[in-house]
Backbone as a printed PyTorch tensor [residue, N CA C, xyz], in Angstrom:
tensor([[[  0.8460,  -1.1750,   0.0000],
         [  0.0000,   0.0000,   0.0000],
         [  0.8920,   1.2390,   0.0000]],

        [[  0.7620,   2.0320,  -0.9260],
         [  1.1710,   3.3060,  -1.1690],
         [  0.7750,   4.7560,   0.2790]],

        [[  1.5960,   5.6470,   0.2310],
         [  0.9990,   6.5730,   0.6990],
         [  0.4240,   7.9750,   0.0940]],

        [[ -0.7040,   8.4930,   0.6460],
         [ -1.3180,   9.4600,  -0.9410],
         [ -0.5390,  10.9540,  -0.4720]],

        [[ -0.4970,  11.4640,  -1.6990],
         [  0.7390,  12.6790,  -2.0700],
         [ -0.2170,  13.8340,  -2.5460]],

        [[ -0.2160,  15.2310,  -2.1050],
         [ -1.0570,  16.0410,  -2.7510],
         [ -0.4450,  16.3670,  -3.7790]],

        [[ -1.0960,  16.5530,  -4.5270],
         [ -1.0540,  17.0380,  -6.3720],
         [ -0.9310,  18.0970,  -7.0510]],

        [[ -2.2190,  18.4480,  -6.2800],
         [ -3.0460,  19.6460,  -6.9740],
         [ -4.1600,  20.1420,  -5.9640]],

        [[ -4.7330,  21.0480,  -6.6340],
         [ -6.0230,  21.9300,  -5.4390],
         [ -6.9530,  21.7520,  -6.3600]],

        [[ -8.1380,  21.7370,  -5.7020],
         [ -9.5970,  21.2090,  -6.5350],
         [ -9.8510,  22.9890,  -7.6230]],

        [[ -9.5090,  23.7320,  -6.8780],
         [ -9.7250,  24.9820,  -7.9010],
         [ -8.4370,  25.1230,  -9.1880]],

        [[ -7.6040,  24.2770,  -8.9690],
         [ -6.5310,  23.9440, -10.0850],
         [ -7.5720,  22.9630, -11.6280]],

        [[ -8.6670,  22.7200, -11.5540],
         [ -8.6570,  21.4340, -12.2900],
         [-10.3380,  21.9740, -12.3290]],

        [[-10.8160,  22.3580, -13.4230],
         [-12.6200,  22.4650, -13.6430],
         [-12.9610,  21.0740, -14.3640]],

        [[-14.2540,  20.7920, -13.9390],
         [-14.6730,  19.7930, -14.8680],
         [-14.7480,  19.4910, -16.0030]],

        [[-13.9510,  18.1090, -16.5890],
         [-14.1380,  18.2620, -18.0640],
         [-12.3350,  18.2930, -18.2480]],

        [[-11.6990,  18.9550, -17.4160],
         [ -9.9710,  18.6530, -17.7470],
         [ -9.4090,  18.0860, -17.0320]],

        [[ -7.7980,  17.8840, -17.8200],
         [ -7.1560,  16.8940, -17.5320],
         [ -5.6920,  17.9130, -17.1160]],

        [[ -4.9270,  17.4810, -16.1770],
         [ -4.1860,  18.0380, -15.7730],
         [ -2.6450,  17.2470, -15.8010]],

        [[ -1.4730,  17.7550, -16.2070],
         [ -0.1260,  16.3150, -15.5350],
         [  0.4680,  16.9160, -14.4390]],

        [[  0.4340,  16.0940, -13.4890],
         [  1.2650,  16.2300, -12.3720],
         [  1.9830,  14.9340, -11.8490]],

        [[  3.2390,  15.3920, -11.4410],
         [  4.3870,  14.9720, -11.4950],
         [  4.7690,  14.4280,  -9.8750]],

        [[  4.9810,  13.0070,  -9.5900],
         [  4.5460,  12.7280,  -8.0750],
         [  6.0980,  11.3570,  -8.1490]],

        [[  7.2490,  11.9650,  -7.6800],
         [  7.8040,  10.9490,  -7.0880],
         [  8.7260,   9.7470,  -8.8140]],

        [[  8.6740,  10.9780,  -9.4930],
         [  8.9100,  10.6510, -10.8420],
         [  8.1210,  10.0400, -11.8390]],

        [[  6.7500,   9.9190, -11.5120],
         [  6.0640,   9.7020, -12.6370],
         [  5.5460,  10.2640, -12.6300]],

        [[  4.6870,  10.6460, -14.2430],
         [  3.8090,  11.4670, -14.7690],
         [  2.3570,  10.7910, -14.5480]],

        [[  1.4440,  11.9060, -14.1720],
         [  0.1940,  11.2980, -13.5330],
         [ -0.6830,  12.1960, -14.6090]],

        [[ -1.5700,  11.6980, -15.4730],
         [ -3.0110,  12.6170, -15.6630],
         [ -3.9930,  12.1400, -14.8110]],

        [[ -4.4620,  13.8650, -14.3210],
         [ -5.1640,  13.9040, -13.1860],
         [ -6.3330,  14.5550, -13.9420]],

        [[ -7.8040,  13.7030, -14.1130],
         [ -9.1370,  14.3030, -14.8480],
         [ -9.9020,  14.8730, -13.9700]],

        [[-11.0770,  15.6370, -13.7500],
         [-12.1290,  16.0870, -12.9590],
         [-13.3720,  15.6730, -14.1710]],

        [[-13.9440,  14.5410, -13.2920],
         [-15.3120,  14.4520, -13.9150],
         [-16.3800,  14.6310, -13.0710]],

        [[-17.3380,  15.4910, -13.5530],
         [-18.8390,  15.4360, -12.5880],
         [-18.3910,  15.2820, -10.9460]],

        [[-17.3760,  16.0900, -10.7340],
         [-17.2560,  15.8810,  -8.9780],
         [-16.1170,  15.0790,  -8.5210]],

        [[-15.8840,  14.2930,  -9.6780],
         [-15.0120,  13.1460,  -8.6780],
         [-13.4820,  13.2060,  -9.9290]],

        [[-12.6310,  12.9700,  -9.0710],
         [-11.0370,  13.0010,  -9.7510],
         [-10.4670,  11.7450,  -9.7270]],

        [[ -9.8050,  11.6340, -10.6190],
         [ -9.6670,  10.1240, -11.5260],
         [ -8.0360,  10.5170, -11.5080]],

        [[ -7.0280,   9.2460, -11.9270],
         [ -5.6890,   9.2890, -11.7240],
         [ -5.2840,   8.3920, -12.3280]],

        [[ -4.4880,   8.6860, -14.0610],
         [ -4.1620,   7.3800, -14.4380],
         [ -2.5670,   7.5000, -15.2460]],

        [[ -2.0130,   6.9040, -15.4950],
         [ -0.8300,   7.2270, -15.8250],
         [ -0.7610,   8.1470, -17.2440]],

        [[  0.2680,   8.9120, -17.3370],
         [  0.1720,   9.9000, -18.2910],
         [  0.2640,   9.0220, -19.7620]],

        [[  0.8300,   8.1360, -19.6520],
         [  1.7290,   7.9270, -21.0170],
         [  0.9740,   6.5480, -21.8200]],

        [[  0.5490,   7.1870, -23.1810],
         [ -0.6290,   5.9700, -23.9880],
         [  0.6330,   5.1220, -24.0930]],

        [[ -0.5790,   3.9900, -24.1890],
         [  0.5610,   2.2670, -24.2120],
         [  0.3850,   2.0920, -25.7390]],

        [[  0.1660,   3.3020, -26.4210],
         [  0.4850,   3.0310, -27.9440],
         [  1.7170,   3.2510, -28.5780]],

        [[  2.2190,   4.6260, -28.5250],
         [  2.9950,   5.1280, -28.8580],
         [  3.3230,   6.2270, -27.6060]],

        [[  3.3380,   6.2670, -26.6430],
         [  3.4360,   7.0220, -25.5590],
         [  3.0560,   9.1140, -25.2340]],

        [[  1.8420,   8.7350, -26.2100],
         [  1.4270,  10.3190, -26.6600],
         [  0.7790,  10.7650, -24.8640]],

        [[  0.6040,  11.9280, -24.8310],
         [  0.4800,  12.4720, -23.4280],
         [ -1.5650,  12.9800, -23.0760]],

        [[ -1.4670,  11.4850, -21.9750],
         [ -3.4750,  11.5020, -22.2330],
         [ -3.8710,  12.5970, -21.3920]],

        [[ -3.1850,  13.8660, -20.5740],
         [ -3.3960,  14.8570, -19.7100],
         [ -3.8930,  15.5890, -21.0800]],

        [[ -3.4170,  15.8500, -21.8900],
         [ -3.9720,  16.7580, -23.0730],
         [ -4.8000,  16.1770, -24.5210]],

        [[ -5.5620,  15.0350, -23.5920],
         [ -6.5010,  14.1930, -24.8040],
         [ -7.9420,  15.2280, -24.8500]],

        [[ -8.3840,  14.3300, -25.4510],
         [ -9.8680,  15.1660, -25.1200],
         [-10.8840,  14.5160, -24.4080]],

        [[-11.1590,  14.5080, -23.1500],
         [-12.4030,  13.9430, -22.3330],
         [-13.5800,  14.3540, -22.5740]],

        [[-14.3560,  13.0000, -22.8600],
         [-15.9220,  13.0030, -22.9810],
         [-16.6610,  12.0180, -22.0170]],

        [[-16.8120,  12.5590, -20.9920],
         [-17.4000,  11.5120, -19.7150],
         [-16.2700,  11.2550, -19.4270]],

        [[-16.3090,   9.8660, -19.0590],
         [-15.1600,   8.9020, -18.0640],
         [-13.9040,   8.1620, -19.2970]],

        [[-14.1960,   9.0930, -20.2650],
         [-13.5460,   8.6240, -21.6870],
         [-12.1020,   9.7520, -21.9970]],

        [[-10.8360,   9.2590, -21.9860],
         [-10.0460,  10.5980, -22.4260],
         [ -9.3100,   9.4900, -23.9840]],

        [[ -9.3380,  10.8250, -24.9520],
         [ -8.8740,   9.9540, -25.8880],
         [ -7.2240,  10.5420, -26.2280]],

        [[ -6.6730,   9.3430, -26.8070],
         [ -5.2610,  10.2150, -26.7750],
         [ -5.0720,  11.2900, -28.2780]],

        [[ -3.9430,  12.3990, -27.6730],
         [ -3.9730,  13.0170, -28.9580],
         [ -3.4580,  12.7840, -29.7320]],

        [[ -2.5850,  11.8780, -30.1760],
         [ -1.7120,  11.6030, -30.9500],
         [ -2.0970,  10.6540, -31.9380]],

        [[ -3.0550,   9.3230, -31.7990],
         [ -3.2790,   8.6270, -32.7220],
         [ -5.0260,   8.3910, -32.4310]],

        [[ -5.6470,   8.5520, -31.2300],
         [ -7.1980,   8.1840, -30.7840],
         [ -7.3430,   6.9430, -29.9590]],

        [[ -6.3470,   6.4110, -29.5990],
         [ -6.8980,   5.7830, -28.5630],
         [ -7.5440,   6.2890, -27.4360]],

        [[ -8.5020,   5.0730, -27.1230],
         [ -9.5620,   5.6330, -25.9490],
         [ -9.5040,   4.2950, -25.0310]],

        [[ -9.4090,   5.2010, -23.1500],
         [ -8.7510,   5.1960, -21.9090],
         [ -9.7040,   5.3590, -20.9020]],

        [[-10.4290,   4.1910, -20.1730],
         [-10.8640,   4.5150, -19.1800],
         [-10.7420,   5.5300, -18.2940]],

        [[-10.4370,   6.5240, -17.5500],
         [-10.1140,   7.4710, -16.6800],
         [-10.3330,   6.4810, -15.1980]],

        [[-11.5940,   5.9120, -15.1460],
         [-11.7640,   5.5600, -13.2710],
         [-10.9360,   4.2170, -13.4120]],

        [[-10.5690,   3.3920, -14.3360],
         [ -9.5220,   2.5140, -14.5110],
         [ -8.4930,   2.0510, -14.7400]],

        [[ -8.1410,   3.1670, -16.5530],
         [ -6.9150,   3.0010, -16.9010],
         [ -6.9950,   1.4560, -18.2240]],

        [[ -8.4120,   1.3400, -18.1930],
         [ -8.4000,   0.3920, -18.8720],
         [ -8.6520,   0.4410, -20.3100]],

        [[ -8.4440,   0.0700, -21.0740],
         [ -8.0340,   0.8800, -23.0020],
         [ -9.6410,   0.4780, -23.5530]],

        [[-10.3680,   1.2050, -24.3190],
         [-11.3090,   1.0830, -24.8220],
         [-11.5590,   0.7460, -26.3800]],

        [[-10.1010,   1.6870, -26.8240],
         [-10.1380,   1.0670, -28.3370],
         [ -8.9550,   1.7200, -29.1250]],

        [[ -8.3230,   0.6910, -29.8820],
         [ -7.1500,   0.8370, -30.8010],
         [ -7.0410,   2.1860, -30.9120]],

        [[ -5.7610,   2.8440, -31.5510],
         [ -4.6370,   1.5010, -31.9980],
         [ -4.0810,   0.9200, -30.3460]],

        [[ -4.3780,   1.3130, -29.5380],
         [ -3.6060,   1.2300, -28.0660],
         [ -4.3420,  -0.5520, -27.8450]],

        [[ -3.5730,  -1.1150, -27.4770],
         [ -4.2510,  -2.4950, -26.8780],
         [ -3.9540,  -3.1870, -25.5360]],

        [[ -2.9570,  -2.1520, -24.8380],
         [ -2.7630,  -2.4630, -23.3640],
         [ -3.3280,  -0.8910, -22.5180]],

        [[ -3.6560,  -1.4320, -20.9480],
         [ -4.4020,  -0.2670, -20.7230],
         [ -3.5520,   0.4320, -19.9260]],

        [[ -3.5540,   1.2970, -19.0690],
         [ -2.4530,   2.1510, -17.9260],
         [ -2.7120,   1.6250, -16.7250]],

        [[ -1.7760,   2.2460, -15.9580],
         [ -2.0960,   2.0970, -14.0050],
         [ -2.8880,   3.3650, -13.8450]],

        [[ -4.0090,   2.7570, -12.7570],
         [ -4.6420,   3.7150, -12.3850],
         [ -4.2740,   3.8200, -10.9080]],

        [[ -4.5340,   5.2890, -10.3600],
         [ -4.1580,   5.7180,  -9.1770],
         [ -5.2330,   5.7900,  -8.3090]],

        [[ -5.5830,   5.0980,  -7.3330],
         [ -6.6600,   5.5820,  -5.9500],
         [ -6.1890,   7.3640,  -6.0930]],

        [[ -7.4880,   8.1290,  -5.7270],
         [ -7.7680,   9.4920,  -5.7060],
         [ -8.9150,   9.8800,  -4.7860]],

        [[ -8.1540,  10.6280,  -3.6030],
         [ -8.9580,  10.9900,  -3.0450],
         [ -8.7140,  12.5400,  -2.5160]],

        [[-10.1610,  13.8060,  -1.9940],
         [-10.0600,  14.9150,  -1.9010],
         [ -9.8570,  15.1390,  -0.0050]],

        [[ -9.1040,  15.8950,   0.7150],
         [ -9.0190,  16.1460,   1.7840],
         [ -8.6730,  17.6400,   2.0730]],

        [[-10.0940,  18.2090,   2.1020],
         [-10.6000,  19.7580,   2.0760],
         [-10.4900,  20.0850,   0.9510]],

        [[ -9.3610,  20.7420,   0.0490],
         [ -9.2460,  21.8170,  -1.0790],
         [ -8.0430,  20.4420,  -1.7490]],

        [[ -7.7120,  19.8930,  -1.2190],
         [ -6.1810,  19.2330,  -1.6350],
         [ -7.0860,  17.6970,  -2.4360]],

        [[ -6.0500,  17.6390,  -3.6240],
         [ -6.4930,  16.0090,  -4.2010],
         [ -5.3060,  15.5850,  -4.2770]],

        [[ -5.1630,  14.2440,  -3.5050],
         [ -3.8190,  13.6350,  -3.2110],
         [ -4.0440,  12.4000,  -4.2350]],

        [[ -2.9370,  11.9690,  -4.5320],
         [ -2.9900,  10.4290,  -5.5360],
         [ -2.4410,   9.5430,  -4.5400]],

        [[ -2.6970,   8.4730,  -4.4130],
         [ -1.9650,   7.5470,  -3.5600],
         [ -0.8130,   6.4220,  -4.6640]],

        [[  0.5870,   6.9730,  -4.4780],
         [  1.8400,   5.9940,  -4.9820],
         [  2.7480,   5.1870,  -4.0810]]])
């Protein structure tokens, strides 16, 4: 079991984006959907394009570089060209602070 690391501040991140933050040497995209913050590794298992600056639609971020599509609450790949999925991070809020747990 990991211990969780603050990130970011909930007024850093509006709904609908994706943010990278940087925790202990890896790159984390950090999403805000409908309330709740999601944590999955930055880097597509396609060609390693950067999913903090995909485009999210729901619980969906797609990458920018070729279109693969990425669970956010999992990390789990939805559809080519990508065919392995990411690590996802436990995420949780404590007051203003959203910590990732690594």
């Amino acid at each position: 079991m990991g211990q969780y690391v603050k990130a970011a501040t909930t007024d850093e991140l509006q709904a609908g984006q994706g943010k990278l933050v940087e925790i202990e040497g890896k790159e984390i995209a950090l999403f805000h959907v409908d309330g709740q913050y999601y944590a999955i590794e930055n880097t597509c298992t396609h060609q390693g394009g950067p999913l903090c600056e995909g485009e999210l639609e729901g619980t969906e971020v797609m990458c920018p570089w070729h279109g693969a599509r990425f669970d956010v609450t999992s990390g789990a790949v939805l559809s080519p060209p990508a065919y392995m999925g990411v690590t996802s991070f436990p995420v949780r809020v404590s007051a203003s602070d959203i910590e990732i747990e690594v």
